[in-house]
PDB file with SEQRES, HELIX, SHEET and CRYST1 records, atoms N, CA, C and O in Angstrom:
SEQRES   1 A   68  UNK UNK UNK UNK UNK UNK UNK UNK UNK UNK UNK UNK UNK          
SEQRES   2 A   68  UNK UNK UNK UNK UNK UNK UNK UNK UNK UNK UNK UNK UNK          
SEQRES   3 A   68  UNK UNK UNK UNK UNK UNK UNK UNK UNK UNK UNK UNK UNK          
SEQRES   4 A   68  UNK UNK UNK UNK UNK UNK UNK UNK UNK UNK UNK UNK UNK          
SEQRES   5 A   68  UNK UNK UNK UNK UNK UNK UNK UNK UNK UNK UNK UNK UNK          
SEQRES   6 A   68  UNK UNK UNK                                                  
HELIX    1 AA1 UNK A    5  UNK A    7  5                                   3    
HELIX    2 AA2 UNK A   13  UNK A   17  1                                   5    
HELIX    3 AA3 UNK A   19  UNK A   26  1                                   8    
HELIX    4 AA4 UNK A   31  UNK A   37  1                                   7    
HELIX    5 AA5 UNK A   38  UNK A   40  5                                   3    
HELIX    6 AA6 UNK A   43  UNK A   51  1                                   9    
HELIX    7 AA7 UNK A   55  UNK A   62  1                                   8    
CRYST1    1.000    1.000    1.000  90.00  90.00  90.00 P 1           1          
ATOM      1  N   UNK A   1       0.855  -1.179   0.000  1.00  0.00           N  
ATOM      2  CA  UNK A   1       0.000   0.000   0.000  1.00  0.00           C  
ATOM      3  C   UNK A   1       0.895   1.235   0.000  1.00  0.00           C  
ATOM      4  O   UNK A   1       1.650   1.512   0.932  1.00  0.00           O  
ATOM      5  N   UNK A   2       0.737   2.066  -1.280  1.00  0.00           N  
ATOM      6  CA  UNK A   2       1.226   3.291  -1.017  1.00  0.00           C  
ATOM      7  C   UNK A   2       1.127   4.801  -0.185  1.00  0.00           C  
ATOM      8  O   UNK A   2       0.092   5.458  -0.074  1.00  0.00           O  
ATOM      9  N   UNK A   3       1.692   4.957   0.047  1.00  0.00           N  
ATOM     10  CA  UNK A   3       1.102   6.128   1.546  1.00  0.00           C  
ATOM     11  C   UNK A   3       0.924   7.321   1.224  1.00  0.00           C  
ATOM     12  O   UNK A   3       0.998   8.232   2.048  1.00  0.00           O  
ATOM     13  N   UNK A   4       0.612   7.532  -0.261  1.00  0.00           N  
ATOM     14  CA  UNK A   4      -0.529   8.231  -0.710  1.00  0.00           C  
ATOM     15  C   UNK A   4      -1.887   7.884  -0.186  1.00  0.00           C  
ATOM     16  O   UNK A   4      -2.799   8.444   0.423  1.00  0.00           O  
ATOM     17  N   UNK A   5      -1.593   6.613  -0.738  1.00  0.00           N  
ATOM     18  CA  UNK A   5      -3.129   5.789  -0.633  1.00  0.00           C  
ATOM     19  C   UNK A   5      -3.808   6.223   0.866  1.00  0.00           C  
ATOM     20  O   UNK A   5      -4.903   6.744   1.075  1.00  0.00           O  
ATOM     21  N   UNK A   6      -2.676   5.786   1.900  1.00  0.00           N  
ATOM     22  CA  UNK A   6      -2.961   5.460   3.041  1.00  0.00           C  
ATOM     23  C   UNK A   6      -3.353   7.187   3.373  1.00  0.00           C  
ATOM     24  O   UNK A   6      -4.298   7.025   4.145  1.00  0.00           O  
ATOM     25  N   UNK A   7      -3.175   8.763   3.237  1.00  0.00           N  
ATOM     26  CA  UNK A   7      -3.528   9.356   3.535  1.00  0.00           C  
ATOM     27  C   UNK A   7      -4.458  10.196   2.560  1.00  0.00           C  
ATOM     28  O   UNK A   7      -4.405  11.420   2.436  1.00  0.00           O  
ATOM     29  N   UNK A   8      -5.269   9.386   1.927  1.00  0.00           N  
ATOM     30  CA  UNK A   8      -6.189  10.079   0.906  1.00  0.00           C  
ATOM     31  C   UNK A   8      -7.502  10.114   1.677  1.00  0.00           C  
ATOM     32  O   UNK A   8      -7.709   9.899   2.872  1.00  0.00           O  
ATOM     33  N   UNK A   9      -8.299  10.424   0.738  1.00  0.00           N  
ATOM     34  CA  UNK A   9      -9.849  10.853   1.368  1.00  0.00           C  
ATOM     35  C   UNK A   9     -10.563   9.562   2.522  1.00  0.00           C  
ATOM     36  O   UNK A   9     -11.461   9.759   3.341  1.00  0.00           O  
ATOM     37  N   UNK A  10      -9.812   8.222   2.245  1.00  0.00           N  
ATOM     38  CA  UNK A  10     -10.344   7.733   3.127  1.00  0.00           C  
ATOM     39  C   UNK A  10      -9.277   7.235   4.307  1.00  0.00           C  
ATOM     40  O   UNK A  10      -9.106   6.073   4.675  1.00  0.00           O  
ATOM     41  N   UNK A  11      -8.743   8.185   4.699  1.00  0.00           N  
ATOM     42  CA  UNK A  11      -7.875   8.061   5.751  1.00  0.00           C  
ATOM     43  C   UNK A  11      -8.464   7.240   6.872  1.00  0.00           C  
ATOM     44  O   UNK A  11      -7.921   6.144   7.010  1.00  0.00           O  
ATOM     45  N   UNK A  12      -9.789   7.609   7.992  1.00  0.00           N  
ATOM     46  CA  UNK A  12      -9.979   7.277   8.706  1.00  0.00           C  
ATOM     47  C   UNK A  12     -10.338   5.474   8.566  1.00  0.00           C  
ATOM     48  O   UNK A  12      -9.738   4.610   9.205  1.00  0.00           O  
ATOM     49  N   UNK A  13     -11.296   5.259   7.711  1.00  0.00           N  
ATOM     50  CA  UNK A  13     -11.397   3.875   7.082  1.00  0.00           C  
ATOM     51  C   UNK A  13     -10.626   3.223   6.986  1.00  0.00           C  
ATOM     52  O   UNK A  13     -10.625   2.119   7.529  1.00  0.00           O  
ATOM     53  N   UNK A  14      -9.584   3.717   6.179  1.00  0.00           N  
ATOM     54  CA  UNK A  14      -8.552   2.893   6.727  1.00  0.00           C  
ATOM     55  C   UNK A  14      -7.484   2.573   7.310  1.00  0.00           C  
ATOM     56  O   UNK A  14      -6.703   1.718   6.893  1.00  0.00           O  
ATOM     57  N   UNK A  15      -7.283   3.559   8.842  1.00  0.00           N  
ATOM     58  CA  UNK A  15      -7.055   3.425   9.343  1.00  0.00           C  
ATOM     59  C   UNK A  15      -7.977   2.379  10.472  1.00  0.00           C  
ATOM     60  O   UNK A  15      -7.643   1.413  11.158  1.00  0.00           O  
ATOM     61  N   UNK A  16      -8.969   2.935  10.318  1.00  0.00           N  
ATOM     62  CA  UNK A  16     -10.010   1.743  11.143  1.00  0.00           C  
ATOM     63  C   UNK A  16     -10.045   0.358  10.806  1.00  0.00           C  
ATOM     64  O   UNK A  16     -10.415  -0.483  11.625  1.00  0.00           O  
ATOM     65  N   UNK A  17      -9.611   0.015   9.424  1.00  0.00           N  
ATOM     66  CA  UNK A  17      -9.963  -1.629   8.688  1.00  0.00           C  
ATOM     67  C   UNK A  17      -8.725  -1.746   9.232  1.00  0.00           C  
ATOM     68  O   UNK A  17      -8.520  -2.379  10.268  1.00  0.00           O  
ATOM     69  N   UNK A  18      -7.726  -1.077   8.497  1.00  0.00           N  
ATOM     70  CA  UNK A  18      -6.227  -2.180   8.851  1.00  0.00           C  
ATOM     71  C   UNK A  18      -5.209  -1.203   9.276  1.00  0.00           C  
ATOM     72  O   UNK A  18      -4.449  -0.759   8.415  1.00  0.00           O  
ATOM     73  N   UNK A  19      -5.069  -0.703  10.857  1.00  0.00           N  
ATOM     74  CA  UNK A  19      -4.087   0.253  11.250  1.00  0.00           C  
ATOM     75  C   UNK A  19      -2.618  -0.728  10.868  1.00  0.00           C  
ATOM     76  O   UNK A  19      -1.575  -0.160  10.542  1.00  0.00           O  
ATOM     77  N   UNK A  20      -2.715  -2.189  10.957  1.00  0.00           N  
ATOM     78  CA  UNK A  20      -1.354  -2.835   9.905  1.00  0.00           C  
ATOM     79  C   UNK A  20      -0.603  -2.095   9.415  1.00  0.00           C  
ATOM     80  O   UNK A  20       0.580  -1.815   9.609  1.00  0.00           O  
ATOM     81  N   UNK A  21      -1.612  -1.668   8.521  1.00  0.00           N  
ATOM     82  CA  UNK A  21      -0.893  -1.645   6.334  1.00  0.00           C  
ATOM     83  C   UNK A  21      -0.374  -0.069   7.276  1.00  0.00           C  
ATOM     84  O   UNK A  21       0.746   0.330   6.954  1.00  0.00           O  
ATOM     85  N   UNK A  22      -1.025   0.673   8.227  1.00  0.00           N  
ATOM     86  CA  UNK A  22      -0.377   2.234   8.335  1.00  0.00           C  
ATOM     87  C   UNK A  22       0.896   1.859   8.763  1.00  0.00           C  
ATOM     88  O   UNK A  22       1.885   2.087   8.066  1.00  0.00           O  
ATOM     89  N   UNK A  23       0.981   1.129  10.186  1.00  0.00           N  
ATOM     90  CA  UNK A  23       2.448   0.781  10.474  1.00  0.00           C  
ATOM     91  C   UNK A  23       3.193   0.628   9.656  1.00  0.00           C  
ATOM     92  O   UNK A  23       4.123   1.401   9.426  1.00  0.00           O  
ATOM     93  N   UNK A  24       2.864  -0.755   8.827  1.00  0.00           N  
ATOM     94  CA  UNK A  24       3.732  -1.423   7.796  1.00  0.00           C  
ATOM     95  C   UNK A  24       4.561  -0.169   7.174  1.00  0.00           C  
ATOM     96  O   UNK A  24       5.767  -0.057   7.393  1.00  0.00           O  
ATOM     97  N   UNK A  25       3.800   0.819   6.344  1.00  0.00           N  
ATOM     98  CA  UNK A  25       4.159   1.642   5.491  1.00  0.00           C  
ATOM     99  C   UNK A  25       4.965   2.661   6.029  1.00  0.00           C  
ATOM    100  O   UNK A  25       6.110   2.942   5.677  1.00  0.00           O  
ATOM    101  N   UNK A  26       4.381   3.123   6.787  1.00  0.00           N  
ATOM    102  CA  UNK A  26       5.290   4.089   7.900  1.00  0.00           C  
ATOM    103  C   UNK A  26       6.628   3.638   8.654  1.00  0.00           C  
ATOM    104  O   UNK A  26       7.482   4.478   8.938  1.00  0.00           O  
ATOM    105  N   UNK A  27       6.767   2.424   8.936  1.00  0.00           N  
ATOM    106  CA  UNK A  27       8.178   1.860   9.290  1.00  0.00           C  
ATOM    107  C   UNK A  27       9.343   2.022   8.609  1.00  0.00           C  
ATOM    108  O   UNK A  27      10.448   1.966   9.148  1.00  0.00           O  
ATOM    109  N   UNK A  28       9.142   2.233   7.383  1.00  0.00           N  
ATOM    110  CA  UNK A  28       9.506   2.302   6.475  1.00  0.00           C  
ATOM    111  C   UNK A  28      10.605   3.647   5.990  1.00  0.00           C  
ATOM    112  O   UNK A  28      11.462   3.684   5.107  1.00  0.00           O  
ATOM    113  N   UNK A  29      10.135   4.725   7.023  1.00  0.00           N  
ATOM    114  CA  UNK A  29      10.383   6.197   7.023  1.00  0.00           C  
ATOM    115  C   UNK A  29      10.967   6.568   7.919  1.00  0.00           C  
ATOM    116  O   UNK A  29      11.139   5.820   8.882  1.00  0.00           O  
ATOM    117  N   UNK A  30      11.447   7.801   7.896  1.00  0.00           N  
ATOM    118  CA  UNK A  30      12.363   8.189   9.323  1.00  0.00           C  
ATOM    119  C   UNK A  30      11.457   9.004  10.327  1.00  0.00           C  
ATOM    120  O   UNK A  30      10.418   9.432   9.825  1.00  0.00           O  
ATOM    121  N   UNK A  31      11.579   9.169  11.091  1.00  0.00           N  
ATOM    122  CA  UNK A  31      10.841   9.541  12.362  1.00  0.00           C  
ATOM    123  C   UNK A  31      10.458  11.190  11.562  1.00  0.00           C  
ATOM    124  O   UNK A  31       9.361  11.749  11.593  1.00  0.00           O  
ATOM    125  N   UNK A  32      11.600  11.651  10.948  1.00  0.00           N  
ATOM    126  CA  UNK A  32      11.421  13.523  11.009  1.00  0.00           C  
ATOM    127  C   UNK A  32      10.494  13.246   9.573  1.00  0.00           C  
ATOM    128  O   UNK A  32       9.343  13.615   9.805  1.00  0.00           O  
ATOM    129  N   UNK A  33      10.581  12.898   8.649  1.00  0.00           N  
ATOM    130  CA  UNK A  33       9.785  12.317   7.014  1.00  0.00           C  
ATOM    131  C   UNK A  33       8.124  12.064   7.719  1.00  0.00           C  
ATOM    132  O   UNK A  33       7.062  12.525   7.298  1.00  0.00           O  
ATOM    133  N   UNK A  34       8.348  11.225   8.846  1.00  0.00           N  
ATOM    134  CA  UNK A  34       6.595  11.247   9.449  1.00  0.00           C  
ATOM    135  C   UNK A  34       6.211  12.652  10.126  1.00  0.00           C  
ATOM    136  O   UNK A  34       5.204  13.311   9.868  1.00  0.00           O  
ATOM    137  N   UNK A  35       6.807  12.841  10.668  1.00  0.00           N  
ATOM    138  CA  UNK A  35       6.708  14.461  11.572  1.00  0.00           C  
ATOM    139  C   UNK A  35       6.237  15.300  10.367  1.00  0.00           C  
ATOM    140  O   UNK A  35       5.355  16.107  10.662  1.00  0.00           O  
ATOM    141  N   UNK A  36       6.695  15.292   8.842  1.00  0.00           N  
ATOM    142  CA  UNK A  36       6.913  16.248   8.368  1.00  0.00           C  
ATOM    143  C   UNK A  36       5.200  15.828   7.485  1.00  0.00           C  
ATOM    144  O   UNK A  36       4.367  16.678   7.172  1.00  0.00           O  
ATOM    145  N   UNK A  37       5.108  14.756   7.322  1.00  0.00           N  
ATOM    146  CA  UNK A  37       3.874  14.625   6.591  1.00  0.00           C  
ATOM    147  C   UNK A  37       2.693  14.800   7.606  1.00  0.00           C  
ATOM    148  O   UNK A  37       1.772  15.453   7.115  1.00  0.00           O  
ATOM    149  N   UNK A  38       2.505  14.436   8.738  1.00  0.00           N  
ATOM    150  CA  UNK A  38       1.255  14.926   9.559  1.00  0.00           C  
ATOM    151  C   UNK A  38       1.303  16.383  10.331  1.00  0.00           C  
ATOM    152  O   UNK A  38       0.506  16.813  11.165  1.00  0.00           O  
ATOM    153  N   UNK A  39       2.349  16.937   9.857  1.00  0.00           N  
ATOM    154  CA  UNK A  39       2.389  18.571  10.162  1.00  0.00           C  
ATOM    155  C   UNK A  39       0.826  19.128   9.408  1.00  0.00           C  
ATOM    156  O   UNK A  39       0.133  19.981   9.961  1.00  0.00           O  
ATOM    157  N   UNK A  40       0.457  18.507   8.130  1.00  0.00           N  
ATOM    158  CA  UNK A  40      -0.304  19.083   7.608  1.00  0.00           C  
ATOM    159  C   UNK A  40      -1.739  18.409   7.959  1.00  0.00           C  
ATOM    160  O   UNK A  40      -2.671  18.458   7.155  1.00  0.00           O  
ATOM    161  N   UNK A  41      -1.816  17.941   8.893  1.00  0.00           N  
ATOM    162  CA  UNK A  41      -2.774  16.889   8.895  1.00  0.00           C  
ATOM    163  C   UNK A  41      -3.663  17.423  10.233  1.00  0.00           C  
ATOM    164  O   UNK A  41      -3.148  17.903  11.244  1.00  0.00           O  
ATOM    165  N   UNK A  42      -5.285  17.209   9.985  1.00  0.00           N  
ATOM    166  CA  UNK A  42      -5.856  17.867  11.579  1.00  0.00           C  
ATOM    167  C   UNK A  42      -5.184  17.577  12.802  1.00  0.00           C  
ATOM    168  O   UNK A  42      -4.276  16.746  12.767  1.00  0.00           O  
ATOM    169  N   UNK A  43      -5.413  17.998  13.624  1.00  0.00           N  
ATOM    170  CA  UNK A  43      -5.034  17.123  15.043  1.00  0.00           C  
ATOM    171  C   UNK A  43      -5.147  16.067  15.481  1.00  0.00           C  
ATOM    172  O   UNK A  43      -4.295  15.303  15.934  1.00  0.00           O  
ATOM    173  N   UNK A  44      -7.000  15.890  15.287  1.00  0.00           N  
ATOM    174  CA  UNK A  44      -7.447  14.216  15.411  1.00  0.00           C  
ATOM    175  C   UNK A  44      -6.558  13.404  14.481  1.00  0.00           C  
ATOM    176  O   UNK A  44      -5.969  12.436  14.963  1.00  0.00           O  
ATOM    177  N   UNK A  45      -6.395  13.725  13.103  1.00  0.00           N  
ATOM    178  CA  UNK A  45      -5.787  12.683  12.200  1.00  0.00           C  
ATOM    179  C   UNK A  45      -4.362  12.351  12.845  1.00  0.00           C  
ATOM    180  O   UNK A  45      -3.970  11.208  12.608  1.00  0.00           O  
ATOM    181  N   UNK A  46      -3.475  13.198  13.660  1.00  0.00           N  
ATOM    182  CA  UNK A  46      -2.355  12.987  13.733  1.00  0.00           C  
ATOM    183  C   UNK A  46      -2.310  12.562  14.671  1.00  0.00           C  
ATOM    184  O   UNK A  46      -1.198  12.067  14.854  1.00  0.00           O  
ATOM    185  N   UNK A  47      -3.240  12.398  15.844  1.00  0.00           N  
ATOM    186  CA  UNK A  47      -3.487  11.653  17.083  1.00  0.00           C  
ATOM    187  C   UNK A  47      -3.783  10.220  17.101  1.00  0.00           C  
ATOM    188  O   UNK A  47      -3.222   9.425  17.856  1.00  0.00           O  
ATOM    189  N   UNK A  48      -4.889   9.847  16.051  1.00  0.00           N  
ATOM    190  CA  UNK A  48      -5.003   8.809  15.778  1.00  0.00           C  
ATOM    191  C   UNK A  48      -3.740   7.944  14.903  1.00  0.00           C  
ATOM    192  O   UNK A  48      -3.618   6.740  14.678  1.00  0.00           O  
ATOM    193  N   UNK A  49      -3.085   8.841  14.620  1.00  0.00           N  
ATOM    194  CA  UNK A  49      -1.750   7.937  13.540  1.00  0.00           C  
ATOM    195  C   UNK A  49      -1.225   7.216  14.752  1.00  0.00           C  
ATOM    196  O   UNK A  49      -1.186   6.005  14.971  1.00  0.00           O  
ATOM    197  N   UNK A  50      -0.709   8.542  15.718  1.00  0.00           N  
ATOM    198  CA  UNK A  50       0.208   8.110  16.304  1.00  0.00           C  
ATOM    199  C   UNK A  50      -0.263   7.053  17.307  1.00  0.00           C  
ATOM    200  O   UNK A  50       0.641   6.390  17.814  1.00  0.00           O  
ATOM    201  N   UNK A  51      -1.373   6.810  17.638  1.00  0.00           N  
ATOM    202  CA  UNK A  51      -1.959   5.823  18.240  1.00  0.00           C  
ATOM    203  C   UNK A  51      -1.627   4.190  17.762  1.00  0.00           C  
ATOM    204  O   UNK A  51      -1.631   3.251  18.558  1.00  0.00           O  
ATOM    205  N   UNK A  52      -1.379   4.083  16.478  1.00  0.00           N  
ATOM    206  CA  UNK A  52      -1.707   2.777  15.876  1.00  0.00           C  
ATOM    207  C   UNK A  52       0.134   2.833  15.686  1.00  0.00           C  
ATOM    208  O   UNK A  52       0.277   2.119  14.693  1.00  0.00           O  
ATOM    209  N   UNK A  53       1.110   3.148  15.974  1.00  0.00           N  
ATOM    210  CA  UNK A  53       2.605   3.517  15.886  1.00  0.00           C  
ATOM    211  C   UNK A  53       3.054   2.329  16.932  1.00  0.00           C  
ATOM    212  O   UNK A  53       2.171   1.665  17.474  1.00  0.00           O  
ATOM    213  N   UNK A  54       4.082   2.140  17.134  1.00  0.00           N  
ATOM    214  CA  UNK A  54       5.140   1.776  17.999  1.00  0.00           C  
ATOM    215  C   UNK A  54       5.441   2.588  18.857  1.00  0.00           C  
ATOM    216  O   UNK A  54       6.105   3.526  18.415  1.00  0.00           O  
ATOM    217  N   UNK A  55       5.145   2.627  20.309  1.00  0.00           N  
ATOM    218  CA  UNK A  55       5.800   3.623  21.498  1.00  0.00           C  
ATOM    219  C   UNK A  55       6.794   4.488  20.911  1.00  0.00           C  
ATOM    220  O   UNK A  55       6.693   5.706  20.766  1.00  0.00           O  
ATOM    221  N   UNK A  56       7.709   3.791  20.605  1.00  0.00           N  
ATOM    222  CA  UNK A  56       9.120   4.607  20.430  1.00  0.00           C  
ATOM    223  C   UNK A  56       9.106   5.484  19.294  1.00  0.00           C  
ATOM    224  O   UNK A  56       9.241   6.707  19.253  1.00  0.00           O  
ATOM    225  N   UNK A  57       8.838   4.287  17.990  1.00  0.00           N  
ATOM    226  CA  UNK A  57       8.488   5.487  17.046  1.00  0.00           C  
ATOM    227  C   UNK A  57       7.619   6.422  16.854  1.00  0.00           C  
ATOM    228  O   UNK A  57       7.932   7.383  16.151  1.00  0.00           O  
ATOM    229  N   UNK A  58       6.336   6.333  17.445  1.00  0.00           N  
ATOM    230  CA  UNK A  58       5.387   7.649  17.833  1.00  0.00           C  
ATOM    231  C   UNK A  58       6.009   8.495  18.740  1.00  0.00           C  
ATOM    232  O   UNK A  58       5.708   9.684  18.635  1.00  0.00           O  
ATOM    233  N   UNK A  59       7.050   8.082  19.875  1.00  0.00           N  
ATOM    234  CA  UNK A  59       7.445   9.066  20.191  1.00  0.00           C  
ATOM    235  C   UNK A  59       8.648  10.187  19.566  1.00  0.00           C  
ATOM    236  O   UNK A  59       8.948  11.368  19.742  1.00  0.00           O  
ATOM    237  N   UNK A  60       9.013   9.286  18.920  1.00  0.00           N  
ATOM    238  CA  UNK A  60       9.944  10.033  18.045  1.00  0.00           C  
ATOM    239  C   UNK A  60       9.706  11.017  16.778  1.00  0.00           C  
ATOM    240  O   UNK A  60      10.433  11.867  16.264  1.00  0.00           O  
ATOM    241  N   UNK A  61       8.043  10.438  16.398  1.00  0.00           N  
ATOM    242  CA  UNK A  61       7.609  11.419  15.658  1.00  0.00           C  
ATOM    243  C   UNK A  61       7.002  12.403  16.618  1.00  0.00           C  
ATOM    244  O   UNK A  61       7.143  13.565  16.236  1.00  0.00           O  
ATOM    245  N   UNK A  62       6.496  12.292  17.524  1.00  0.00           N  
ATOM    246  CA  UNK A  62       6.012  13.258  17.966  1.00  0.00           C  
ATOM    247  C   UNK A  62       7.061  14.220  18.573  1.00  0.00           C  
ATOM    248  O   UNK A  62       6.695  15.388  18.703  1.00  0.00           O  
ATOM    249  N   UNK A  63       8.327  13.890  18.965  1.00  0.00           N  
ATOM    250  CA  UNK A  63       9.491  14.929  19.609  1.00  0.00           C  
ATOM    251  C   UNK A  63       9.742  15.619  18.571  1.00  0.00           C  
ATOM    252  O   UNK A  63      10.192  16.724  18.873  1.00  0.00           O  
ATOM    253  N   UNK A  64       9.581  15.325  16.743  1.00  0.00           N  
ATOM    254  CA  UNK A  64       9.547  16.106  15.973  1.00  0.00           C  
ATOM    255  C   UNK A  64       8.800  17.254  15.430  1.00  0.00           C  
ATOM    256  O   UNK A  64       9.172  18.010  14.532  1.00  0.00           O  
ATOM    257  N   UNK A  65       7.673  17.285  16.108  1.00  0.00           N  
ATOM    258  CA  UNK A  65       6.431  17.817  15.711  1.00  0.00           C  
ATOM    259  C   UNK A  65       6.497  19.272  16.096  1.00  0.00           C  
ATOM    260  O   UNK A  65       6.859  19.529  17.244  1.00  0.00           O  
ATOM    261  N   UNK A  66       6.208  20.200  15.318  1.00  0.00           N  
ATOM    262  CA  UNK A  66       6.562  22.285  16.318  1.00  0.00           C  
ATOM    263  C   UNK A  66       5.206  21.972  16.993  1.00  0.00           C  
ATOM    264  O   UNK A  66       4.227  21.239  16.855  1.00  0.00           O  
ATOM    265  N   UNK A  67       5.689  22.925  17.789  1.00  0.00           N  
ATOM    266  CA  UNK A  67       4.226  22.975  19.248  1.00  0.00           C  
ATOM    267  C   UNK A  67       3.011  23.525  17.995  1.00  0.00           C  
ATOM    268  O   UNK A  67       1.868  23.084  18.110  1.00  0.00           O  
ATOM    269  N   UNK A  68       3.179  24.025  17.391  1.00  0.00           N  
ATOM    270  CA  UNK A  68       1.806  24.305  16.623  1.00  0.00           C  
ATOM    271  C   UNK A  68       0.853  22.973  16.512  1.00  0.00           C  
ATOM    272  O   UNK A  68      -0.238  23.039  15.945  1.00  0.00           O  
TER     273      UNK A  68                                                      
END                                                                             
């Protein structure tokens, strides 16, 4: 799954069917490359990412994140 795919119009869906395929794809990336793509993303959306993450690597995206 490409992570286009994974953040297009049906983001939440599928994040709800298969938070998997989000990990899977996202492992894939460096902690600051995730930081930098849910900069643009609501709050809820970037809350819920980081939910379905790995401790460490959600925390690491999130130590990347500006307080905005």
């Amino acid at each position: 799954m490409r992570l286009a795919t994974l953040f297009g119009p049906d983001f939440h869906a599928t994040l709800a069917e298969d938070p998997n395929a989000f990990r899977e794809a996202l492992a894939e990336f460096h902690e600051e490359d995730i930081a930098e793509i849910v900069a643009d993303l609501p709050l809820e959306d970037v809350v819920a990412l980081l939910r379905v993450l790995p401790d460490d690597f959600g925390a690491g995206v999130l130590e990347r994140l500006t307080d905005e």
